[in-house]
ChimeraX commands (.cxc) that place a marker at each C-alpha (Angstrom):
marker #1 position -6.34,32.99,-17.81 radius 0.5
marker #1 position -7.73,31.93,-21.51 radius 0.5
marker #1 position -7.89,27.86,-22.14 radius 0.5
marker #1 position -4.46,27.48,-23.80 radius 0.5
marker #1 position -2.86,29.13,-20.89 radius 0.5
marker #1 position -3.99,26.34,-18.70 radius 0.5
marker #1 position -3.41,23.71,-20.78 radius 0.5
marker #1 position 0.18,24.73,-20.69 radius 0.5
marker #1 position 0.84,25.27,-17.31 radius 0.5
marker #1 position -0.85,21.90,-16.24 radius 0.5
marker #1 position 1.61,20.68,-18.71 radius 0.5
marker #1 position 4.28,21.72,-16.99 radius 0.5
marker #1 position 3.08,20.63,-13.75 radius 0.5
marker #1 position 2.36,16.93,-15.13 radius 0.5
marker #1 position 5.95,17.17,-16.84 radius 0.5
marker #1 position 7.70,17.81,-13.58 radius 0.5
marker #1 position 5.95,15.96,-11.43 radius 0.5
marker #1 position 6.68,12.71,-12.99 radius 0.5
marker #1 position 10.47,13.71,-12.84 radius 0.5
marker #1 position 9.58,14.24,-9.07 radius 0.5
marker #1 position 7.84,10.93,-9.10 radius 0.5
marker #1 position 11.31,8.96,-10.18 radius 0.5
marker #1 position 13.49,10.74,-7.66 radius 0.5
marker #1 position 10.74,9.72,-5.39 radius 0.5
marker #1 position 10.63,5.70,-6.37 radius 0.5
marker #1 position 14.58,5.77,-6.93 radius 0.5
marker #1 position 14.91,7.07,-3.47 radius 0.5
marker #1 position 12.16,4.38,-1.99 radius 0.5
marker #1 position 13.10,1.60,-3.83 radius 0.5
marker #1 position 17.19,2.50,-2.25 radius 0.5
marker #1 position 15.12,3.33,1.19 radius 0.5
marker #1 position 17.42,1.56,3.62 radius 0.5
marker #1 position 20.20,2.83,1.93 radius 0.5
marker #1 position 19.08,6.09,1.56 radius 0.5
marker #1 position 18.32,7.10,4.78 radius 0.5
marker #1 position 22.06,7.57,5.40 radius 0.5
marker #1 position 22.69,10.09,2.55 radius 0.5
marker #1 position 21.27,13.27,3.59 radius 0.5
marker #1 position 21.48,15.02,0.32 radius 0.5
marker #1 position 18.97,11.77,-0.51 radius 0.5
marker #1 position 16.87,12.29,1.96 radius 0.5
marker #1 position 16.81,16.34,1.27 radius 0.5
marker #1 position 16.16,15.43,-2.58 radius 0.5
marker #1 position 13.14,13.13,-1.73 radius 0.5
marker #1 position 11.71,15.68,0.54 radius 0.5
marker #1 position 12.06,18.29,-2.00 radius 0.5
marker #1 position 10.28,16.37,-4.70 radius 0.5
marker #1 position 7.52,15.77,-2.66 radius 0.5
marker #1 position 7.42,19.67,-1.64 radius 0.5
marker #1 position 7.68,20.87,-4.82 radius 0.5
marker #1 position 4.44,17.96,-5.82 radius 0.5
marker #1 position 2.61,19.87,-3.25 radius 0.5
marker #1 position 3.31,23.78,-3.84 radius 0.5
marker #1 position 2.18,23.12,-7.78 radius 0.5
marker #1 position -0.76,21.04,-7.16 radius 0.5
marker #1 position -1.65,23.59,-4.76 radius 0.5
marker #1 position -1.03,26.43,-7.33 radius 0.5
marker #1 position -3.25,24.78,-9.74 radius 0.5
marker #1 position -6.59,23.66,-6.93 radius 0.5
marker #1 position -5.65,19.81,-6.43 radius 0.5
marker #1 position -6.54,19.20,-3.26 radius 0.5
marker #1 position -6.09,15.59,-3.97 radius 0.5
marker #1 position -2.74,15.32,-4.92 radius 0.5
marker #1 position -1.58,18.12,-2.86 radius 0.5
marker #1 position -2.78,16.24,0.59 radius 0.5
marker #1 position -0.85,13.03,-0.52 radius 0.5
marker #1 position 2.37,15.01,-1.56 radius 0.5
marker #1 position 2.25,16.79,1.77 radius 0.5
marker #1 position 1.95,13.71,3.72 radius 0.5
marker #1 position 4.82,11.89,1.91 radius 0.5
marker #1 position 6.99,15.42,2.99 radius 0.5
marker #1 position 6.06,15.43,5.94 radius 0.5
marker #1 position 7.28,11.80,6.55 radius 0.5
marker #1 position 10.10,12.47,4.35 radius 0.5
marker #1 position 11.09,15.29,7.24 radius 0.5
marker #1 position 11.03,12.69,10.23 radius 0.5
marker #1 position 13.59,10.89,8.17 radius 0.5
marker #1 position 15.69,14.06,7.43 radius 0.5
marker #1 position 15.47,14.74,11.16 radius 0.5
marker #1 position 15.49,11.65,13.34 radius 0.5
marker #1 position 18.19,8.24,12.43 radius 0.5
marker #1 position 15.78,5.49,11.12 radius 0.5
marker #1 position 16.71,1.72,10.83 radius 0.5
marker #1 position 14.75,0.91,7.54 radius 0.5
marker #1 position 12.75,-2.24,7.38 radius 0.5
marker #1 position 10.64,-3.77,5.08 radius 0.5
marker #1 position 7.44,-2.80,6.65 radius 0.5
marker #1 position 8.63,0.77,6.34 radius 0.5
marker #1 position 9.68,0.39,2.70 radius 0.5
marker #1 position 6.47,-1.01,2.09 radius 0.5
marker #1 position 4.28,1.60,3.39 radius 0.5
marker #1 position 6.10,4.45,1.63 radius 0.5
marker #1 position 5.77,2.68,-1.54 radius 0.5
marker #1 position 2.42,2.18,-1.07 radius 0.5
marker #1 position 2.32,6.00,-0.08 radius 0.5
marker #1 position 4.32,6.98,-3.57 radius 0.5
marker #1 position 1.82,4.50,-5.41 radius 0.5
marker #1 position -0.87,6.55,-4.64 radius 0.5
marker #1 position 0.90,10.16,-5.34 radius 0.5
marker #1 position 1.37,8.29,-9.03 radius 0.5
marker #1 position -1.47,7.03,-9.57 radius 0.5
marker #1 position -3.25,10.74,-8.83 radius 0.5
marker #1 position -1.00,12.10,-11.21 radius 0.5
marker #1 position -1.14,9.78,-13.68 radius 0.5
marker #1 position -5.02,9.99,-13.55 radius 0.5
marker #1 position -4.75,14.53,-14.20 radius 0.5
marker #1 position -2.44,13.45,-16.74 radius 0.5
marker #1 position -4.84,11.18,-18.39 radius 0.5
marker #1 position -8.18,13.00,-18.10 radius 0.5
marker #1 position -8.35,16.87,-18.86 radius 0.5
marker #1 position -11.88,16.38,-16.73 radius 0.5
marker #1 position -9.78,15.59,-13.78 radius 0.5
marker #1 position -11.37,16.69,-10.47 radius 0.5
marker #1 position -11.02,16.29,-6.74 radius 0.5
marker #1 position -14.08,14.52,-6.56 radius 0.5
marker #1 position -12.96,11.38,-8.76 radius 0.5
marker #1 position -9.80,11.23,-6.68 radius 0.5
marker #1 position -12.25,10.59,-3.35 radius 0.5
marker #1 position -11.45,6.84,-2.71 radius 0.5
marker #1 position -7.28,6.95,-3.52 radius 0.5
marker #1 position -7.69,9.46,-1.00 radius 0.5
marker #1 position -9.32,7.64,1.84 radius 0.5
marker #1 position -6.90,4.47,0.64 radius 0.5
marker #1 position -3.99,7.20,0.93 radius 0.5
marker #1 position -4.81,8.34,3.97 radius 0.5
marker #1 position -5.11,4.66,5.87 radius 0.5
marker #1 position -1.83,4.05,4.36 radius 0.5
marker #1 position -0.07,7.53,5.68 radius 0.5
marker #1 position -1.59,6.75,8.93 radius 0.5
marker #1 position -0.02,3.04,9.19 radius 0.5
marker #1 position 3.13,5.16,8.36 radius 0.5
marker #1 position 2.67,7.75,10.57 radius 0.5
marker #1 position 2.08,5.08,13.26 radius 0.5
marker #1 position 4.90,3.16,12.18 radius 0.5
marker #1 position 7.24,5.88,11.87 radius 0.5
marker #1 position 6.72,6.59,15.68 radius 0.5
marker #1 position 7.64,2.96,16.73 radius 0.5
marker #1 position 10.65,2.95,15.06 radius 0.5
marker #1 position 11.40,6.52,16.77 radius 0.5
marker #1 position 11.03,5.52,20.37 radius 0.5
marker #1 position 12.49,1.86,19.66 radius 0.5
marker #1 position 9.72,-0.01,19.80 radius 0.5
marker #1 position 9.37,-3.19,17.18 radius 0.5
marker #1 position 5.75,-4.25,16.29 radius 0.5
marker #1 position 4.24,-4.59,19.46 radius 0.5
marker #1 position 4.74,-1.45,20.97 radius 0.5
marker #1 position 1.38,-0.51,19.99 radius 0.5
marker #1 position -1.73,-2.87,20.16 radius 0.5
marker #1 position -2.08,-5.02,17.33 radius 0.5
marker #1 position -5.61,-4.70,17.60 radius 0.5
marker #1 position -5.05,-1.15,16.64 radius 0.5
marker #1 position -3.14,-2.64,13.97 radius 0.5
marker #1 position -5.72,-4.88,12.21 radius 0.5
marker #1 position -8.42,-1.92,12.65 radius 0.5
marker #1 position -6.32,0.65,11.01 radius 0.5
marker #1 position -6.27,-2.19,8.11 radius 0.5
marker #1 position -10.01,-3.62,8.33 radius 0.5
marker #1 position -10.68,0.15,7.93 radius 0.5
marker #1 position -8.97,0.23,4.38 radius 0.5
marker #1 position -10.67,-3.04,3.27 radius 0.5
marker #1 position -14.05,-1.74,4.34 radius 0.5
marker #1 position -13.56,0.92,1.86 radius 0.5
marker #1 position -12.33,-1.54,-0.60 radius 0.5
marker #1 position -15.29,-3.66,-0.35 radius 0.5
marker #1 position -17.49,-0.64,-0.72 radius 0.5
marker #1 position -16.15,-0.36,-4.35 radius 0.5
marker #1 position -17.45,-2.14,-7.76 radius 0.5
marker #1 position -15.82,-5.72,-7.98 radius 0.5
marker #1 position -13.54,-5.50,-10.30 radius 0.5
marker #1 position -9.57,-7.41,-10.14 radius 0.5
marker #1 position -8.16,-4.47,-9.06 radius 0.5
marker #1 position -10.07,-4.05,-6.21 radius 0.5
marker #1 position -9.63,-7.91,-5.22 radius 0.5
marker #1 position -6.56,-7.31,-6.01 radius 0.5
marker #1 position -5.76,-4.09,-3.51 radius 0.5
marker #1 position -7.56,-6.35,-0.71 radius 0.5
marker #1 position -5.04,-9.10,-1.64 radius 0.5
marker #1 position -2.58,-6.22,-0.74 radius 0.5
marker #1 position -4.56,-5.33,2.68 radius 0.5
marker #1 position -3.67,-9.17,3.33 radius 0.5
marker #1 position 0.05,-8.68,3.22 radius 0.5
marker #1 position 0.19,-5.87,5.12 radius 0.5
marker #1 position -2.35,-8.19,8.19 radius 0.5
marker #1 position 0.42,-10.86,7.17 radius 0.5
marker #1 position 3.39,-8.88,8.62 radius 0.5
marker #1 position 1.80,-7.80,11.79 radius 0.5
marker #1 position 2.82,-11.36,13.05 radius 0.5
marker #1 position 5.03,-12.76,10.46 radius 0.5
marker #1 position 6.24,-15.62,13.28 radius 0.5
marker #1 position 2.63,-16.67,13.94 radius 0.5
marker #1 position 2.03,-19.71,12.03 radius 0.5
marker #1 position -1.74,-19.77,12.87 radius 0.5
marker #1 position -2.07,-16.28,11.63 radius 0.5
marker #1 position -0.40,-16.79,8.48 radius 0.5
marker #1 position -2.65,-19.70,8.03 radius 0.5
marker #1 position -5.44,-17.30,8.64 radius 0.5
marker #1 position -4.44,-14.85,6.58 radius 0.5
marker #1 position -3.45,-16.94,3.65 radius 0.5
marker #1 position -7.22,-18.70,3.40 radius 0.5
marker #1 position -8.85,-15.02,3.71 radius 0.5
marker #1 position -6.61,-14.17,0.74 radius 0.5
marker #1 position -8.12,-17.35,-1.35 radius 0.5
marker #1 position -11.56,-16.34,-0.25 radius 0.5
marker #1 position -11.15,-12.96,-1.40 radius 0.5
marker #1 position -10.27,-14.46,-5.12 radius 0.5
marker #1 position -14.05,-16.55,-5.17 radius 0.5
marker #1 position -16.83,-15.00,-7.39 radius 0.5
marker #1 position -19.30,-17.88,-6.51 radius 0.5
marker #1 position -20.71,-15.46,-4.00 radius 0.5
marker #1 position -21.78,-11.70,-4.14 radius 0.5
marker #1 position -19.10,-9.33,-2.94 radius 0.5
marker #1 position -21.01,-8.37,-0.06 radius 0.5
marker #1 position -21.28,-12.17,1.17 radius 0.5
marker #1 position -17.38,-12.06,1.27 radius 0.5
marker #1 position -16.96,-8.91,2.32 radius 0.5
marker #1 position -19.56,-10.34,5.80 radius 0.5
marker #1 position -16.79,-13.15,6.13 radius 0.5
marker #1 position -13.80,-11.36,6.01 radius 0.5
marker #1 position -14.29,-8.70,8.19 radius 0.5
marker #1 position -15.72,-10.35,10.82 radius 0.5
marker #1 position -13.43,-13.18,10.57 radius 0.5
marker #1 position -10.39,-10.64,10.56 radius 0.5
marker #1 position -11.55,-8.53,13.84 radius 0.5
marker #1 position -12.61,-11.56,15.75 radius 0.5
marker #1 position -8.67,-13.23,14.73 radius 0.5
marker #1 position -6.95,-9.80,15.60 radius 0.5
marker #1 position -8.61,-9.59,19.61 radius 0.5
marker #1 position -7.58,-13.14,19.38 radius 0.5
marker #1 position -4.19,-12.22,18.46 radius 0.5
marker #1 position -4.17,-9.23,20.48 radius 0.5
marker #1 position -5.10,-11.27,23.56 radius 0.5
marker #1 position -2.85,-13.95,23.14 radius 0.5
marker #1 position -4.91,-16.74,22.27 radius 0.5
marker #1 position -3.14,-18.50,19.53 radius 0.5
marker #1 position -4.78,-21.43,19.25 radius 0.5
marker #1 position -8.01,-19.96,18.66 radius 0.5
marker #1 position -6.12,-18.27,15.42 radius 0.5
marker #1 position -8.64,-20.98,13.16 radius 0.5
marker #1 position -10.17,-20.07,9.60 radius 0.5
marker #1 position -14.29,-20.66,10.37 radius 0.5
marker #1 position -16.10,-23.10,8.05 radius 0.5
marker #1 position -17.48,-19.90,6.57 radius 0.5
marker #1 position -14.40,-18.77,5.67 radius 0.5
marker #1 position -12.68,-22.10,4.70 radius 0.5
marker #1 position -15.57,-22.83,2.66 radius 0.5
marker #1 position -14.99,-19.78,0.36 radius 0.5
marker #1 position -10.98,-20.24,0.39 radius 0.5
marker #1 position -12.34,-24.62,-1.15 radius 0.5
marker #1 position -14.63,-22.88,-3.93 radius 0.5
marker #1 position -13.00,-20.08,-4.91 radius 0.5
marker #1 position -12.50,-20.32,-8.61 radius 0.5
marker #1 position -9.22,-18.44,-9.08 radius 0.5
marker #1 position -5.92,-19.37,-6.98 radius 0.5
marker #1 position -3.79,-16.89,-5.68 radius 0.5
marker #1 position -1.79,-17.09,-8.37 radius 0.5
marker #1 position -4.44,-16.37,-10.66 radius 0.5
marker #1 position -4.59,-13.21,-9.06 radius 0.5
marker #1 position -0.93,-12.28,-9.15 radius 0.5
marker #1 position -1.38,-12.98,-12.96 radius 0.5
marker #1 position -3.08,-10.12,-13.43 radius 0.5
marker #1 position 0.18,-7.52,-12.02 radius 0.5
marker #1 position 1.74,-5.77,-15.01 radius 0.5
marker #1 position 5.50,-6.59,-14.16 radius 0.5
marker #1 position 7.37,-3.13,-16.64 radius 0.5
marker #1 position 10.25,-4.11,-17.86 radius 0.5
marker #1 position 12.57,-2.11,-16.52 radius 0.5
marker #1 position 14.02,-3.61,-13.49 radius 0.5
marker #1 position 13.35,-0.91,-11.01 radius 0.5
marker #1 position 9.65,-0.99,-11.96 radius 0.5
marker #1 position 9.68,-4.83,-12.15 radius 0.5
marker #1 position 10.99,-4.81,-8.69 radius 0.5
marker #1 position 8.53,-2.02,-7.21 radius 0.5
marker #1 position 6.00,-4.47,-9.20 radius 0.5
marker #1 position 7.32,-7.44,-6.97 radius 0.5
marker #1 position 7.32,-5.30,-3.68 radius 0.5
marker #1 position 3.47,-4.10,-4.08 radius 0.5
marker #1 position 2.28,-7.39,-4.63 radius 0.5
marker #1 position 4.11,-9.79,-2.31 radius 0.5
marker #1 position 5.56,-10.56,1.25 radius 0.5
marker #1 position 9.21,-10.71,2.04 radius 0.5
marker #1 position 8.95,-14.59,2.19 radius 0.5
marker #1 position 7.11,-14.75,-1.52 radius 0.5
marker #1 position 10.09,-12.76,-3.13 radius 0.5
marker #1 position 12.54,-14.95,-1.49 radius 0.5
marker #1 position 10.92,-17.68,-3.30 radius 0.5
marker #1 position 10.59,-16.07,-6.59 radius 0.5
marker #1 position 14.11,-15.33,-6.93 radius 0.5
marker #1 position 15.38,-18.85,-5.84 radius 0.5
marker #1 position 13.12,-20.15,-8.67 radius 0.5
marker #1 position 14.67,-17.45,-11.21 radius 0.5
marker #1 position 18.18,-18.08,-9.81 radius 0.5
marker #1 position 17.78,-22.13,-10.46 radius 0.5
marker #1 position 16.60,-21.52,-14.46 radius 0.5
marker #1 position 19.07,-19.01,-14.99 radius 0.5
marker link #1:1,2 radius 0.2
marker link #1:2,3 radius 0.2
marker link #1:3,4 radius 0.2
marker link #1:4,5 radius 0.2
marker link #1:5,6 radius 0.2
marker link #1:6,7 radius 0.2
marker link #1:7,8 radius 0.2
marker link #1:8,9 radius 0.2
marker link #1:9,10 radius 0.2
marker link #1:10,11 radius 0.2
marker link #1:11,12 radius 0.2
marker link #1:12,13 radius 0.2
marker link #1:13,14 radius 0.2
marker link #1:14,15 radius 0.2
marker link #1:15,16 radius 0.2
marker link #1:16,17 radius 0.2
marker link #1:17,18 radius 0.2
marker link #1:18,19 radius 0.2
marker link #1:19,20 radius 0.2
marker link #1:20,21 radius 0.2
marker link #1:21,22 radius 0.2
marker link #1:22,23 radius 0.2
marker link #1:23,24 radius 0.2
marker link #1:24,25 radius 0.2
marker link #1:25,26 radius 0.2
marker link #1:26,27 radius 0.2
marker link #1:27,28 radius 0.2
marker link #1:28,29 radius 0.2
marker link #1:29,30 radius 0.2
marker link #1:30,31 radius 0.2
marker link #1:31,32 radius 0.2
marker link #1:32,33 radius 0.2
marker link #1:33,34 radius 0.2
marker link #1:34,35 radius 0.2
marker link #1:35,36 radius 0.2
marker link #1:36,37 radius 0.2
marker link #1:37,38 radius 0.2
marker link #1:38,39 radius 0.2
marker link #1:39,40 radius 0.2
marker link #1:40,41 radius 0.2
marker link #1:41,42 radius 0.2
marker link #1:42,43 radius 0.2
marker link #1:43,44 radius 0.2
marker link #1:44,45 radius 0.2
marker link #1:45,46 radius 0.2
marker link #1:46,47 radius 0.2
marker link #1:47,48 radius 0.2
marker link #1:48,49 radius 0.2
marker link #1:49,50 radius 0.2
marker link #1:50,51 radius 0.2
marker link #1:51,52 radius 0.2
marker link #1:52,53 radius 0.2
marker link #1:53,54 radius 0.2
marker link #1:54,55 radius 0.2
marker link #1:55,56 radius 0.2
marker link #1:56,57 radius 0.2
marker link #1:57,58 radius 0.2
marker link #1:58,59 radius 0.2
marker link #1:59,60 radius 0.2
marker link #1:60,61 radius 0.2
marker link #1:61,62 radius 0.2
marker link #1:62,63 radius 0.2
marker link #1:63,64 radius 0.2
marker link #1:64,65 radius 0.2
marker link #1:65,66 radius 0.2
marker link #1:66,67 radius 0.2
marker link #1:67,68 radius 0.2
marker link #1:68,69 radius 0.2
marker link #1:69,70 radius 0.2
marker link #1:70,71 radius 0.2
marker link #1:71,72 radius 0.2
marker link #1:72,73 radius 0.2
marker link #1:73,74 radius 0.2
marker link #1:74,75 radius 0.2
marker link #1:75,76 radius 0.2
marker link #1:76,77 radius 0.2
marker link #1:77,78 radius 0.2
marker link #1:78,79 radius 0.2
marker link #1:79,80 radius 0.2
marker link #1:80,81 radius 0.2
marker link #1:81,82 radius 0.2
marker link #1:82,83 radius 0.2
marker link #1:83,84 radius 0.2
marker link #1:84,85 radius 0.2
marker link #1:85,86 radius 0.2
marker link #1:86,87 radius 0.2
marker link #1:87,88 radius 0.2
marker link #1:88,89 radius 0.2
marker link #1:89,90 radius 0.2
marker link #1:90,91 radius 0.2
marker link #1:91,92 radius 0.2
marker link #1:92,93 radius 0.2
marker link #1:93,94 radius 0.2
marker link #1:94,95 radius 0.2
marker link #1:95,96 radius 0.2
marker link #1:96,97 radius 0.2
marker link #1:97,98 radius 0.2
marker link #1:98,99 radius 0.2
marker link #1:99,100 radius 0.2
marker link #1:100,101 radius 0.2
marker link #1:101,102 radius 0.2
marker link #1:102,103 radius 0.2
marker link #1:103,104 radius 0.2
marker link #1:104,105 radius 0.2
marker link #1:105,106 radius 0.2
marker link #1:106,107 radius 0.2
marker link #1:107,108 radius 0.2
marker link #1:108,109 radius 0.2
marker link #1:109,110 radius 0.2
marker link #1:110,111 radius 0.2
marker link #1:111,112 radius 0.2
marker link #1:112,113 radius 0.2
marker link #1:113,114 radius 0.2
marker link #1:114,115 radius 0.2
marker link #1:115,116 radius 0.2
marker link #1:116,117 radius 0.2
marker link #1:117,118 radius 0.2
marker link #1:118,119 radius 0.2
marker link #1:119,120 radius 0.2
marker link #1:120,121 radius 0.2
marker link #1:121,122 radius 0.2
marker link #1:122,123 radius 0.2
marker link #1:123,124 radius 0.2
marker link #1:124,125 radius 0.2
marker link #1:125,126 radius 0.2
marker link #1:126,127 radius 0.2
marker link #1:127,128 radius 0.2
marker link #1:128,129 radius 0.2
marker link #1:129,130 radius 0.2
marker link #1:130,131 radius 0.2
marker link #1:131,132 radius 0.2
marker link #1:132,133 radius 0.2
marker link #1:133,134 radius 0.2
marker link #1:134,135 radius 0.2
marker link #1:135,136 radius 0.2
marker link #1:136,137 radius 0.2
marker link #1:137,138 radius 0.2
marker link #1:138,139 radius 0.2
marker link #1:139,140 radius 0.2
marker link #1:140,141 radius 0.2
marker link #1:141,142 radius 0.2
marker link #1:142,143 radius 0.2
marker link #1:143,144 radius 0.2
marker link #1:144,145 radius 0.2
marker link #1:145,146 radius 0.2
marker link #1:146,147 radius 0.2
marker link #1:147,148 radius 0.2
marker link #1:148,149 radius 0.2
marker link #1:149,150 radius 0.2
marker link #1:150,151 radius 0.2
marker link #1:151,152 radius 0.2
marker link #1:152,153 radius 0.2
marker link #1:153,154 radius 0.2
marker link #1:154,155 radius 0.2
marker link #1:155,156 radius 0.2
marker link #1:156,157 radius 0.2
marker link #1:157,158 radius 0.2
marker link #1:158,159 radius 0.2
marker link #1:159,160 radius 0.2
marker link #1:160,161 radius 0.2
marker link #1:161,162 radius 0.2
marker link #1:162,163 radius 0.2
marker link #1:163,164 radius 0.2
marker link #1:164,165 radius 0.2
marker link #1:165,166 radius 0.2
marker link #1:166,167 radius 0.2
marker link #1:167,168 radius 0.2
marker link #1:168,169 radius 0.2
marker link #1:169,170 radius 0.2
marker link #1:170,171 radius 0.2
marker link #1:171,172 radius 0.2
marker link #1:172,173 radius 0.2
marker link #1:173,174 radius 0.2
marker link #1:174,175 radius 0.2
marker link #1:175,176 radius 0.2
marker link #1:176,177 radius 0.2
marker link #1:177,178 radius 0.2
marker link #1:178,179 radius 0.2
marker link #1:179,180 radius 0.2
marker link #1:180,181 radius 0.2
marker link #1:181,182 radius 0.2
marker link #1:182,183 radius 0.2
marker link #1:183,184 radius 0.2
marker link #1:184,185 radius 0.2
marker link #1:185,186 radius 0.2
marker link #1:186,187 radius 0.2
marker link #1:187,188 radius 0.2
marker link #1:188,189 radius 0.2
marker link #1:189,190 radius 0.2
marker link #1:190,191 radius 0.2
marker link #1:191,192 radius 0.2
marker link #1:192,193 radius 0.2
marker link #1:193,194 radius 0.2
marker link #1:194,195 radius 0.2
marker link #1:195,196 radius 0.2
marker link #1:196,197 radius 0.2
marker link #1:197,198 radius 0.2
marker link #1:198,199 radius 0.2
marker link #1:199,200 radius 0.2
marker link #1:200,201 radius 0.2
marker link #1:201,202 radius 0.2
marker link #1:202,203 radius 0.2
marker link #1:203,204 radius 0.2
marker link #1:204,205 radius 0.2
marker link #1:205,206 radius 0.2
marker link #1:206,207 radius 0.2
marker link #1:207,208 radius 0.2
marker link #1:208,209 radius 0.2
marker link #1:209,210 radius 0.2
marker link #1:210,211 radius 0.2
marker link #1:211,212 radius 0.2
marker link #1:212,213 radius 0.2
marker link #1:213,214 radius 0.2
marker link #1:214,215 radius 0.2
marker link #1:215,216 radius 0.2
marker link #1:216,217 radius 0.2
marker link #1:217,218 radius 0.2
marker link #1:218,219 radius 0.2
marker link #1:219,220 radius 0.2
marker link #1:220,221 radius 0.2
marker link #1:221,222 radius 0.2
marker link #1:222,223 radius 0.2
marker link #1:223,224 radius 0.2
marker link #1:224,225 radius 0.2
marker link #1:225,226 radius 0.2
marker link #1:226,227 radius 0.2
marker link #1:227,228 radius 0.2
marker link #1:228,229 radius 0.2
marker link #1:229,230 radius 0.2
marker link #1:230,231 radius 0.2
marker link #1:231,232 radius 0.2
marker link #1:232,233 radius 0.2
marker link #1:233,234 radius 0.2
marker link #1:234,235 radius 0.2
marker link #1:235,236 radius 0.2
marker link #1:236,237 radius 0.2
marker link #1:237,238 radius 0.2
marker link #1:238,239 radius 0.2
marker link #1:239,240 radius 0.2
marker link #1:240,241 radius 0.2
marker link #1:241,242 radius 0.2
marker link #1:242,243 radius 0.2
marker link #1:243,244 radius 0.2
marker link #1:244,245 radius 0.2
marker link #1:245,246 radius 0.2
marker link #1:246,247 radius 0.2
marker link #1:247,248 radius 0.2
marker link #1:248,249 radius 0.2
marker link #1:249,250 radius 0.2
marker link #1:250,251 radius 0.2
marker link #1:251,252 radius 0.2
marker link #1:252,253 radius 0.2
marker link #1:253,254 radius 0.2
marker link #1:254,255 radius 0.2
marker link #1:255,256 radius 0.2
marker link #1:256,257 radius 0.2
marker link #1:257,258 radius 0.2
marker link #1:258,259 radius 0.2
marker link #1:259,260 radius 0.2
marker link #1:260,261 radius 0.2
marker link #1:261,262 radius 0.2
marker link #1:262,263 radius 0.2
marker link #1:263,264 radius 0.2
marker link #1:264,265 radius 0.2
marker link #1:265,266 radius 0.2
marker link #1:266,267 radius 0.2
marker link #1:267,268 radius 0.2
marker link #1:268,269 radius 0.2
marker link #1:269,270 radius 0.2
marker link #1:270,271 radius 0.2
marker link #1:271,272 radius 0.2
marker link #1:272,273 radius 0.2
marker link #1:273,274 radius 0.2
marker link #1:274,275 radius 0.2
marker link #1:275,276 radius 0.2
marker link #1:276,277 radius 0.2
marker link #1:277,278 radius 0.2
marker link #1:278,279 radius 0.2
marker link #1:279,280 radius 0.2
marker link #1:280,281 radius 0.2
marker link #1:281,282 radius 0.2
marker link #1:282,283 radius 0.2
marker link #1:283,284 radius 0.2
marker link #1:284,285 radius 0.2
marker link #1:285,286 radius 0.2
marker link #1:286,287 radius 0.2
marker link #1:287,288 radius 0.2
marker link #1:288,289 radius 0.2
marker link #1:289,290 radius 0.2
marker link #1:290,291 radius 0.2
marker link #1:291,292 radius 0.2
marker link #1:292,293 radius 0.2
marker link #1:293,294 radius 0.2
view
């Protein structure tokens, strides 16, 4: 097939993919409601199929893994009743995020290659397992707990690891800022976890130190707090010196960070802006302070 042959068929691909990509975040972004609408449900798992039969067609492994994975927990919806939560609508954004951002890279590189693609994938494939795992709670009626929160925080310390491992750079701070949420909601009724969590997220944001110093702190801080939250042992749930001492020098504020999220301005994309970057309790907030200057 001669060069201008290609060129055309990948355009295709790109072209319906992104119209697969919107029935996708219409269908995520409507997730609790959705779930009750088969022909939803059947449309959402169809986009995602058809994602993965093209990219397959074409040799990108990449984006045909991540499509697959979305299907696949697209069909557990289509074939098992699902109360939707915000956890769950959270992880299948994040899932979608990635499936975009794949696309979005072919569509911006004709040099595109499975091998630049490498670390979305590994991200990709911590989220799909969180889903996965999540997924099979909610089937067998368990809440949170049903499965060791230990397991939990590893699956996430896993992700952050590989985060870490990357250049430092905002966007990387500001995917471990994400990693926090998602350690956040494991316990949401812990107050010394939140705590915990909240001056990790503040340490994260300090470039007094190298990366790597951080990265030391965090990780360890995170494991030894998840045993201790695993176990039980609330009040040991208490941010070391270490780690209090980056959260007291860190140059930018949390805020700071969320300053640098490009909020579209279409409201469905402002609102899948809003979900990616904070908790349930943050976007409470937020609107109570647009409601009161409206």
């Amino acid at each position: 097939m001669d060069t201008a042959n290609q060129q055309r068929i990948l355009g295709y691909f790109i072209e319906e993919a992104k119209e697969h990509l919107q029935t996708l975040e219409q269908g995520i972004l409507q997730l609790s409601t959705a779930v009750r609408d088969a022909e939803t449900v059947n449309e959402m798992f169809r986009a995602a199929h058809s994602v993965k039969g093209g990219a397959a067609m074409l040799g990108y492994t990449s984006i045909q893994k991540t499509a697959h994975r979305l299907e696949d927990s697209f069909k557990i919806l289509k074939d098992n009743p699902v109360d939707v939560d915000h956890k769950l609508e959270t992880l299948f954004l994040n899932g979608y995020d990635h499936l975009q951002d794949l696309i979005e890279r072919l569509e911006s590189s004709a040099d595109f290659s499975d091998n630049d693609a490498v670390e979305i994938l590994q991200q990709a494939e911590s989220n799909f397992a969180l889903l996965d795992q999540y997924l099979q709670q909610l089937l067998s009626g368990g809440g949170s707990d049903s499965v060791s929160i230990s397991q939990q925080v590893t699956t996430i310390l896993k992700q952050m690891l590989q985060l870490f491992k990357q250049p430092d750079s905002p966007e990387s701070r500001q995917k471990l800022h994400i990693s926090c949420q998602h350690l956040s909601e494991i316990a949401p009724e812990e107050t010394n976890w939140q705590q915990l969590v909240t001056t990790t997220q503040k340490a994260i944001t300090n470039k007094k130190y190298p990366y790597g110093t951080i990265a030391k702190v965090v990780i360890q801080e995170i494991k030894q707090a998840g045993d201790y939250l695993n176990s039980g042992q609330i009040d040991k749930l208490v941010p070391s010196r270490n780690l209090q001492q980056l959260a007291a020098t860190a140059v930018e504020t949390s805020g700071a960070i969320s300053a640098t999220v490009t909020i579209p301005t279409d409201p469905q994309g402002a609102a899948l802006a809003l979900i990616k970057t904070f908790n349930k309790q943050q976007i409470s907030q937020i609107f109570q302070i647009i409601k009161s200057r409206i």
